[in-house]
C-alpha positions in Angstrom: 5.9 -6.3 -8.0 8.4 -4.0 -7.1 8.7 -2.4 -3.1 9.7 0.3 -2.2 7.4 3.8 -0.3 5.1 5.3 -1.3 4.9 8.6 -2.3 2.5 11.2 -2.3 2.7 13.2 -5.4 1.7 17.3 -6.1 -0.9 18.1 -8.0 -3.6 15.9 -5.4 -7.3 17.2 -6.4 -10.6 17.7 -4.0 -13.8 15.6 -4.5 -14.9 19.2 -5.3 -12.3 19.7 -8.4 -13.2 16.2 -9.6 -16.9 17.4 -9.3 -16.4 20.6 -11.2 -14.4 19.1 -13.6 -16.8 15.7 -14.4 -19.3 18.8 -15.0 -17.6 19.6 -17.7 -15.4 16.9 -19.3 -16.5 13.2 -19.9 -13.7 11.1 -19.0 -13.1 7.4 -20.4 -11.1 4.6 -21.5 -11.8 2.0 -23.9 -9.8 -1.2 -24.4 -8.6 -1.9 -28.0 -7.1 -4.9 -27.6 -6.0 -7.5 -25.4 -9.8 -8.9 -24.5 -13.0 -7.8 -24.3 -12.3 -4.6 -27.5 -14.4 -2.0 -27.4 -15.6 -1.9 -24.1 -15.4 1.7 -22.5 -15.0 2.3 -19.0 -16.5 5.7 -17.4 -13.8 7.7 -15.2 -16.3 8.5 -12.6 -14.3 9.5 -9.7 -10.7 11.2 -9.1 -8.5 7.7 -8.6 -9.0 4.2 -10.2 -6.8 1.6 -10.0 -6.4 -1.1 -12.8 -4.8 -4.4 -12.6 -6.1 -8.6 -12.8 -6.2 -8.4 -9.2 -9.3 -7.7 -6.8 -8.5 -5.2 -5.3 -8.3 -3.4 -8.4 -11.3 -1.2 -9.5 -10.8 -2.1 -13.0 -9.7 -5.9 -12.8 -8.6 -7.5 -16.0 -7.8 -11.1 -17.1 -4.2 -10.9 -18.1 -1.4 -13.0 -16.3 0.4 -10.2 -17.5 -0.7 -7.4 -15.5 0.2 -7.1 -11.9 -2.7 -7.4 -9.3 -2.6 -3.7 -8.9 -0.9 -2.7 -12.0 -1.6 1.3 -12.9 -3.9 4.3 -11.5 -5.6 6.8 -13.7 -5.9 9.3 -11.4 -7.1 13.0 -11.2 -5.1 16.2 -10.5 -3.8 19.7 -11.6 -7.2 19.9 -14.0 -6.8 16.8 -15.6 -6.0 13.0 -15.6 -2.5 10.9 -15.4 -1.4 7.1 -15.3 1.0 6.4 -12.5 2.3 2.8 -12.2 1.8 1.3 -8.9 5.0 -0.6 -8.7 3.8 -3.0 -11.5 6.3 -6.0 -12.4 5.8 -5.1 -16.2 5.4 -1.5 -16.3 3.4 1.3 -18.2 3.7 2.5 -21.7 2.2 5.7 -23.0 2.3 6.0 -26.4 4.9 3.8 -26.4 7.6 5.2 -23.8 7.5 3.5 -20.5 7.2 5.2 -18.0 6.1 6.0 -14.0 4.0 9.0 -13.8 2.8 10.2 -17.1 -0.2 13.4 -18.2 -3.0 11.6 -20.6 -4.6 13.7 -23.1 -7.8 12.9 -25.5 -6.5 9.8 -27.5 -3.5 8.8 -26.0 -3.0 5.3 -26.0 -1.2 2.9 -22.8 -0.2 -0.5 -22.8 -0.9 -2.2 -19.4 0.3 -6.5 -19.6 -1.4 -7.6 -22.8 -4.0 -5.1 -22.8 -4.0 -1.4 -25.0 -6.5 1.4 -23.8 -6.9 4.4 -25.4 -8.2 7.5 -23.0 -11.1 10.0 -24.2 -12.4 13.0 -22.9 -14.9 14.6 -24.1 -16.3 18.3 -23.6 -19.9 18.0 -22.2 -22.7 20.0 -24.1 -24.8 21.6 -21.6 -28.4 22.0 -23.2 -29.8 25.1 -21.7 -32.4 25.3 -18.6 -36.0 24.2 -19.9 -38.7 25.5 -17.3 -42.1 23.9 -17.4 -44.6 26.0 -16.9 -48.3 26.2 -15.5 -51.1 26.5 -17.9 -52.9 29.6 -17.3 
């Protein structure tokens, strides 16, 4: 893993744009290959952290990946990938890269593993009021 500072990046969202936004757009990720295919992962809050480490909210078993390897995180509306310093790096649609914008169906390559990111416009049914019987 690479050192170096950290730096805070523009674009930083509130709790309260995460909430408005998870209102209105389901946000996921779903491995296609490298172990475990298939399996989707929720984005359920505005900064996650992947890697084969602990610390990691997303850990993964790949020798591969760096203990804290990428971050999906929220900002400016919408989701990105930023690589945490990882000792293999991050592809997005096969460019490496540090900091990159995901939209629906992109695909990243994190150590052995390939994800593809969804989101999803929610369908809000309309209000249904139950009401006394008369």
């Amino acid at each position: 893993m690479r050192d170096g500072p950290t730096h805070k990046l523009k674009g930083s969202a509130t709790n309260q744009d995460f909430s408005e936004f998870s209102a209105g757009w389901r946000a996921a990720i779903v491995i296609l290959s490298g172990g475990v295919e298939g399996s989707e992962h929720m984005l359920e809050r505005p900064c996650i952290s992947l890697g084969r480490g602990p610390g990691s909210d997303l850990s993964f078993d790949d020798d591969a990946m760096s203990r804290v390897h990428a971050a999906l995180e929220f900002a400016a509306g919408g989701f990105r990938i930023r690589d945490l310093g990882s000792t293999n790096g991050v592809r997005l649609n096969g460019g490496e890269l540090e900091v990159g914008e995901l939209k629906n169906g992109d695909r990243f390559q994190l150590g052995r593993h390939l994800f593809q990111f969804l989101l999803e416009k929610r369908h809000r049914e309309p209000k249904t009021y139950l009401l006394p019987e008369a």
